[in-house]
N, CA and C of each residue as an Amber inpcrd file, in Angstrom:
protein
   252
 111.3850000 108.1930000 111.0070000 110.6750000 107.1370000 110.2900000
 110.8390000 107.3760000 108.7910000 111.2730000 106.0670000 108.0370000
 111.5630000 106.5980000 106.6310000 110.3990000 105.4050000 106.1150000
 109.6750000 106.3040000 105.2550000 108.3190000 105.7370000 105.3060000
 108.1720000 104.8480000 103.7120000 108.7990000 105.2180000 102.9950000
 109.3500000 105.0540000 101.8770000 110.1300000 103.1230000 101.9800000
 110.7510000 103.3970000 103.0410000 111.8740000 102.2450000 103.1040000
 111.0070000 101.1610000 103.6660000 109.9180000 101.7360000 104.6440000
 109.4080000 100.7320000 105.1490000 108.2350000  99.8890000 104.0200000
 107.9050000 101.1440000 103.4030000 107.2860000 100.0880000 102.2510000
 107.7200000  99.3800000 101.6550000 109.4130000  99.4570000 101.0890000
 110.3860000  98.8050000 100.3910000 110.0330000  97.1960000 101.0880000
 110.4550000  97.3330000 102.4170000 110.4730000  95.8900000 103.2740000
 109.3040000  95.1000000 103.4660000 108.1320000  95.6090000 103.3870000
 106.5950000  95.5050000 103.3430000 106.4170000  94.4090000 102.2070000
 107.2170000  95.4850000 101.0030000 106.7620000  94.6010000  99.7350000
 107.9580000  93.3370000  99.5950000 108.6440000  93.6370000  99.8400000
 109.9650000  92.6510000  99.9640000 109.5360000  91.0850000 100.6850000
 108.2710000  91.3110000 101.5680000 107.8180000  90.3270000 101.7780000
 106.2860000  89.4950000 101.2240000 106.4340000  90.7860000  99.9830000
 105.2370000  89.7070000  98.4640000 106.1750000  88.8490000  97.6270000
 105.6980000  87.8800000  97.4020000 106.0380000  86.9660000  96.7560000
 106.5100000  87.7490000  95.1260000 105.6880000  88.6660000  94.7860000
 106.0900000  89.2470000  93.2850000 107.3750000  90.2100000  93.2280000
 107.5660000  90.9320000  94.6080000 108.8920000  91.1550000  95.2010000
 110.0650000  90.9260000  95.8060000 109.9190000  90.0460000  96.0470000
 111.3270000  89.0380000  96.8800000 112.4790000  89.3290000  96.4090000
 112.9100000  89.9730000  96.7420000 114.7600000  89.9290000  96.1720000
 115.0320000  91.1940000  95.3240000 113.7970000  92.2240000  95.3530000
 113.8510000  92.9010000  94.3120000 112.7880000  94.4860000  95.2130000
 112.6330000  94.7190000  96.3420000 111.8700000  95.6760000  96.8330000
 112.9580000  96.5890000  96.5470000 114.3330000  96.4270000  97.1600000
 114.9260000  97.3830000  97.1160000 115.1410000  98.3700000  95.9140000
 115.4890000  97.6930000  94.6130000 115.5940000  98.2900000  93.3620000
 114.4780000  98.5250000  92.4900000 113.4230000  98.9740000  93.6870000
 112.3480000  99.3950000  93.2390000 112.3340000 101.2880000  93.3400000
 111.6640000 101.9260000  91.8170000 111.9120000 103.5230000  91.6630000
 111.0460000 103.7660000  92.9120000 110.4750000 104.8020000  92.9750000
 109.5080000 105.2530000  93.9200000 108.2420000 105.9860000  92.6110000
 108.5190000 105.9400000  91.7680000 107.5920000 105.8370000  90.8380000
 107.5590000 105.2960000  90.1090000 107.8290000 103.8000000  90.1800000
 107.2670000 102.1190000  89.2780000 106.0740000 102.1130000  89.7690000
 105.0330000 101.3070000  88.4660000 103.8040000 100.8480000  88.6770000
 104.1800000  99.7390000  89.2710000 103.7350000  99.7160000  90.6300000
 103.6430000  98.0870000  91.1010000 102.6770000  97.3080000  90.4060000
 102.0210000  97.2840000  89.6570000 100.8000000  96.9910000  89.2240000
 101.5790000  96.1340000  88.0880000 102.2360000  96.9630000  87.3210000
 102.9500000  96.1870000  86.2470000 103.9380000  95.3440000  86.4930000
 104.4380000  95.4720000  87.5290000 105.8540000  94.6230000  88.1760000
 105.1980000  93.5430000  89.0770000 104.1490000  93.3190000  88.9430000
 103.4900000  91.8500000  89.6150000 102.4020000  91.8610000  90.7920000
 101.9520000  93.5640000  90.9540000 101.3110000  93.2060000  92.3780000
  99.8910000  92.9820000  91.4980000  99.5180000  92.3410000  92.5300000
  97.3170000  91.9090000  91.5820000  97.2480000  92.4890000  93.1840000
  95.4740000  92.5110000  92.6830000  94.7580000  92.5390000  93.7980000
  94.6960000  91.7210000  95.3760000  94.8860000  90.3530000  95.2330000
  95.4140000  89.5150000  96.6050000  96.3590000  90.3850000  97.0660000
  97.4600000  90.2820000  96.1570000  98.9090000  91.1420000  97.2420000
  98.7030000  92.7350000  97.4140000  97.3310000  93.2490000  96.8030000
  97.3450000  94.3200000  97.2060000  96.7830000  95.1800000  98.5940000
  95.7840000  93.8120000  99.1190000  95.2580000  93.9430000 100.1030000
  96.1470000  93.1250000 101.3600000  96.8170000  92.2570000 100.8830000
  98.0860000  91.9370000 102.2800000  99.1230000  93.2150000 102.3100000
  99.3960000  93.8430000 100.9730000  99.9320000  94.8170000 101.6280000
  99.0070000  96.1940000 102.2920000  98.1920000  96.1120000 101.6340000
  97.1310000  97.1870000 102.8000000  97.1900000  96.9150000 104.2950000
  96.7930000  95.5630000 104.5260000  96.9460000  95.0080000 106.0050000
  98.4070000  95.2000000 106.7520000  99.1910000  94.8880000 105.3580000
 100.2760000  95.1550000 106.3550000 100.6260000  96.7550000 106.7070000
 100.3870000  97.6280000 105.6140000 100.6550000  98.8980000 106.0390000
  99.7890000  99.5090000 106.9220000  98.8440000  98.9290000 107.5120000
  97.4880000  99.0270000 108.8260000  98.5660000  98.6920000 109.7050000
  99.3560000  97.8470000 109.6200000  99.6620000  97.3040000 110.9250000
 100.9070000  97.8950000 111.5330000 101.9870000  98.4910000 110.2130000
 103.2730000  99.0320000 110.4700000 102.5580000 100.1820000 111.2540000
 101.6370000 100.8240000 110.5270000 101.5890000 101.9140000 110.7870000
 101.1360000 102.6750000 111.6300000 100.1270000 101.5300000 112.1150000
  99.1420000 101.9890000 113.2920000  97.7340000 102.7790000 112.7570000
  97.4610000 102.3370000 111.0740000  96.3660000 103.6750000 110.5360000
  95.5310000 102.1660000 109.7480000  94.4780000 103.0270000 109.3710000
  93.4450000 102.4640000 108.7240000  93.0980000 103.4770000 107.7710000
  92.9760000 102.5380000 106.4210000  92.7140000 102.5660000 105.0850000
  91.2050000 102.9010000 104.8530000  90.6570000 104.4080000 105.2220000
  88.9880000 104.4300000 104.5210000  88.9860000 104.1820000 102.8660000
  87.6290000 103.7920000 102.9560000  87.2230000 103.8120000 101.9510000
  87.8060000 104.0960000 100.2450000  88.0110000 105.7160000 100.9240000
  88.2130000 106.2010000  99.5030000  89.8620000 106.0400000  99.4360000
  90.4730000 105.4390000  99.9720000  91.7270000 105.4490000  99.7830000
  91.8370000 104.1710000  99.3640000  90.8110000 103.2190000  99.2210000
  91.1260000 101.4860000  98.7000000  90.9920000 102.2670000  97.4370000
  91.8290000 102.1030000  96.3930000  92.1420000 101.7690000  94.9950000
  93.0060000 102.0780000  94.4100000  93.1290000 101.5440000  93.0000000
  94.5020000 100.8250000  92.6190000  95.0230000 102.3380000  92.2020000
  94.8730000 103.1120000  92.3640000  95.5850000 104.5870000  92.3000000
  96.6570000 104.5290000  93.7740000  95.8980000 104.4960000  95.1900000
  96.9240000 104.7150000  96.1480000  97.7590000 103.9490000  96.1500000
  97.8310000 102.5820000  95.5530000  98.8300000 101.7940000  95.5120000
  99.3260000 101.4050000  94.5120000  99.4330000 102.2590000  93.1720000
 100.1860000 102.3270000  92.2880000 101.6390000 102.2840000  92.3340000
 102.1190000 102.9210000  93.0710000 103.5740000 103.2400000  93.3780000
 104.3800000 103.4290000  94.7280000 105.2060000 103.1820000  95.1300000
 105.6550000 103.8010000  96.2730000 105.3950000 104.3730000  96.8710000
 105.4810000 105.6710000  96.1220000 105.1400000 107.5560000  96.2610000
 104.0400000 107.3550000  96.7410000 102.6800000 106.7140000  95.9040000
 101.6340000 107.2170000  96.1330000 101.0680000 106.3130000  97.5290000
 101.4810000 105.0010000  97.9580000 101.4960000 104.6430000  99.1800000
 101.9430000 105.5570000 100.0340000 103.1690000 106.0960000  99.6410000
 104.0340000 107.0530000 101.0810000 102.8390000 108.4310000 101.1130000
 102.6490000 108.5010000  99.7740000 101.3730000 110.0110000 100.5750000
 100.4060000 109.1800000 101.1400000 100.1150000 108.5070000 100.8560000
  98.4000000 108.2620000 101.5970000  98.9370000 107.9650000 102.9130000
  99.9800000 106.7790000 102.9350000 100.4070000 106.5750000 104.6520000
 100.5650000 107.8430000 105.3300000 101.3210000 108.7460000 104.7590000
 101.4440000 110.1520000 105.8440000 100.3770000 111.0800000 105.9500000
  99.8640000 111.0010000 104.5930000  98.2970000 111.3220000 105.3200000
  97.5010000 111.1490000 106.1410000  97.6240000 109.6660000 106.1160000
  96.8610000 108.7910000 107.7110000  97.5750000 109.0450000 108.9660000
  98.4450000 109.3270000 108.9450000  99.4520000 109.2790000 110.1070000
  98.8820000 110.5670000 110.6380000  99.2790000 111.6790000 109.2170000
  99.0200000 113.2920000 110.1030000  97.4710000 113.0270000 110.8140000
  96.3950000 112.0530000 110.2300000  95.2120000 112.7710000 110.5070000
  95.0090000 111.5780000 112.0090000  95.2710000 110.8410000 111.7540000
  95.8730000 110.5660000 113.3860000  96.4030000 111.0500000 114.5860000
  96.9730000 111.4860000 114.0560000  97.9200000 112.9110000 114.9450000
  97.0660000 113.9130000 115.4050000  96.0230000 114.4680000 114.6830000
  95.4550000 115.5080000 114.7140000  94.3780000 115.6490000 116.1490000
């Protein structure tokens, strides 16, 4: 599972990304490149749904979804503690 890529495709299907997930760093502010709050919570939902995990609390804010990176840790975080 390349967890990274799947966010690529995730966002590839926001409107502020279209045509452009791919040539995204893994440490760009999405924040500055067009995501607001609406697209930040369709992509929450959607990464609930790729992933099979749920988003507590302290993981809603605009820190975990600053960037790529910081989506790909929190997702594998959820994943491991799933696992567990």
């Amino acid at each position: 599972m390349n967890i990274a890529q799947d966010i690529r495709e995730i966002l590839g299907s926001n409107e502020a990304f279209a045509g452009k997930a791919d040539q995204l760093g893994d440490d760009d502010s999405l924040f500055d490149l067009g995501l607001d709050s609406f697209g930040s919570v369709q992509l929450m939902l959607a990464l609930e749904e790729r992933f099979n995990v749920e988003f507590p609390d302290e993981l809603l804010n605009r820190k975990s979804f600053s960037s790529i990176r910081a989506i790909s840790e929190a997702v594998s975080t959820l994943i491991r503690q799933e696992a567990a």
